[in-house]
C-alpha positions as CSV (number, residue, x, y, z in Angstrom):
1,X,68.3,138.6,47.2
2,X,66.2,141.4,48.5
3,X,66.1,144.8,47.0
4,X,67.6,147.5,49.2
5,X,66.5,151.2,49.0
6,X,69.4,153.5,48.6
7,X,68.5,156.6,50.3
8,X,67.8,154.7,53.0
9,X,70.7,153.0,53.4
10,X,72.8,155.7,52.7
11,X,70.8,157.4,55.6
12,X,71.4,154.7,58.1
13,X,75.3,154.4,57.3
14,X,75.3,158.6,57.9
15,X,73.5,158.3,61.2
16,X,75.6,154.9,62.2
17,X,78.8,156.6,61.2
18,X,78.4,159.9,63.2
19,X,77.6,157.9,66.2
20,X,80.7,156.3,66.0
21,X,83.2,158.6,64.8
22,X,81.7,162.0,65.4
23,X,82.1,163.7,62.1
24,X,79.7,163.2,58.7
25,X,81.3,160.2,56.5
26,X,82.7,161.8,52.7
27,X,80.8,159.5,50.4
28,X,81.9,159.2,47.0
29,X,79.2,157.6,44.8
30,X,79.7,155.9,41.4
31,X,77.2,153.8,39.2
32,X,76.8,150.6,41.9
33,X,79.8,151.6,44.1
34,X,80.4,153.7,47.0
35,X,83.9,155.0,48.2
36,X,83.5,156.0,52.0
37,X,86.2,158.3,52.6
38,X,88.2,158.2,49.8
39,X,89.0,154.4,50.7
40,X,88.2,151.1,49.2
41,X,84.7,150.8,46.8
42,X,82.1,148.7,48.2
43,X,78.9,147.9,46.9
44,X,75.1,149.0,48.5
45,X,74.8,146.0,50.6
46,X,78.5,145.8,52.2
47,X,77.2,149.7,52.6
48,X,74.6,148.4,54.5
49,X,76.7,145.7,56.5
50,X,79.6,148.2,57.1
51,X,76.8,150.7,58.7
52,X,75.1,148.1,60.8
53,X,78.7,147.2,62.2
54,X,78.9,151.0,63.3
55,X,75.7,151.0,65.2
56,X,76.7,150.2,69.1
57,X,73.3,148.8,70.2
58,X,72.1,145.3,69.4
59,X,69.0,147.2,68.1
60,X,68.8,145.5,64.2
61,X,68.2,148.5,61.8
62,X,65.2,147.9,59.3
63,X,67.4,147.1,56.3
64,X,69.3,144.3,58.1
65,X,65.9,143.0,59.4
66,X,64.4,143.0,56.5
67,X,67.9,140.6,55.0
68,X,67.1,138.3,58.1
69,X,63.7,137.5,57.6
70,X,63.9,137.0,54.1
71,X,64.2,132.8,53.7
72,X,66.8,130.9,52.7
73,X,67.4,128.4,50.7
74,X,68.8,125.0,51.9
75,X,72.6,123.8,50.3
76,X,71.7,121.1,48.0
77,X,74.3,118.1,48.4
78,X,76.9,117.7,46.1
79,X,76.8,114.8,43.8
80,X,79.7,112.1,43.9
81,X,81.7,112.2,41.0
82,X,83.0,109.0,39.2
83,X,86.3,109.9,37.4
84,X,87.3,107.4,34.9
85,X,90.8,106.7,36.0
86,X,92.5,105.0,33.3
87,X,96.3,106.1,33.5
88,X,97.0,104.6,37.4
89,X,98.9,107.9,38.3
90,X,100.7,108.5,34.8
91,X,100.8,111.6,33.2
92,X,99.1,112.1,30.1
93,X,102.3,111.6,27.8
94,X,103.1,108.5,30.0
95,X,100.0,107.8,29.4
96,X,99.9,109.1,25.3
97,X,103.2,106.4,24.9
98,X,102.1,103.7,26.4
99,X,98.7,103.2,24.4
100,X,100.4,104.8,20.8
101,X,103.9,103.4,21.2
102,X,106.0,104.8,18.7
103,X,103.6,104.7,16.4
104,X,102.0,107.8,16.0
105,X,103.8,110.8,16.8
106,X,103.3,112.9,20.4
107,X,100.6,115.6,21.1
108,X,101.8,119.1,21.0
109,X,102.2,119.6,24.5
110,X,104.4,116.6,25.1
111,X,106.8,117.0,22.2
């Protein structure tokens, strides 16, 4: 996760936000949120994301560069799983009567 500068990216969304709508954007800010216009909170990187989707060129501003050079790591594969399946499609007080009998009283859930 890279670390993004706030001014800055408060800067960009002003700028990117003017171009597009052609008045100055009300930012609200709260410790790690932003409210843009009085409207949803969003953290500093959908701040960022939200700014660079304002921008009309295909020029990349220097924040969302700097999130597309930084590497990525690869999706490990998920291990398989062996469940233990020892009821055949019973449900556990199926299950519960069928080993116990009517021996031994039933769990509370099954009572």
């Amino acid at each position: 996760m890279t670390k993004l500068d706030k001014d800055l990216v408060v800067a960009e969304f002003t700028a990117a936000y003017k171009a597009a709508f052609g008045k100055a954007p009300q930012l609200e800010q709260k410790p790690g949120w932003f409210s843009v216009d009085g409207g949803k909170n969003i953290r500093l990187a959908e701040l960022a994301e939200l700014g660079a989707s304002y921008t009309p060129t295909k020029k990349a501003s220097p924040v969302a560069a700097k999130q597309a050079t930084a590497p990525k790591a690869a999706p490990k594969p998920a291990k398989a799983v062996k469940v233990k399946s020892t009821g055949n499609g019973q449900s556990a007080a199926a299950m519960w009567a069928q080993r116990n009998g009517s021996a031994q009283r039933a769990p509370r859930g099954c009572r």
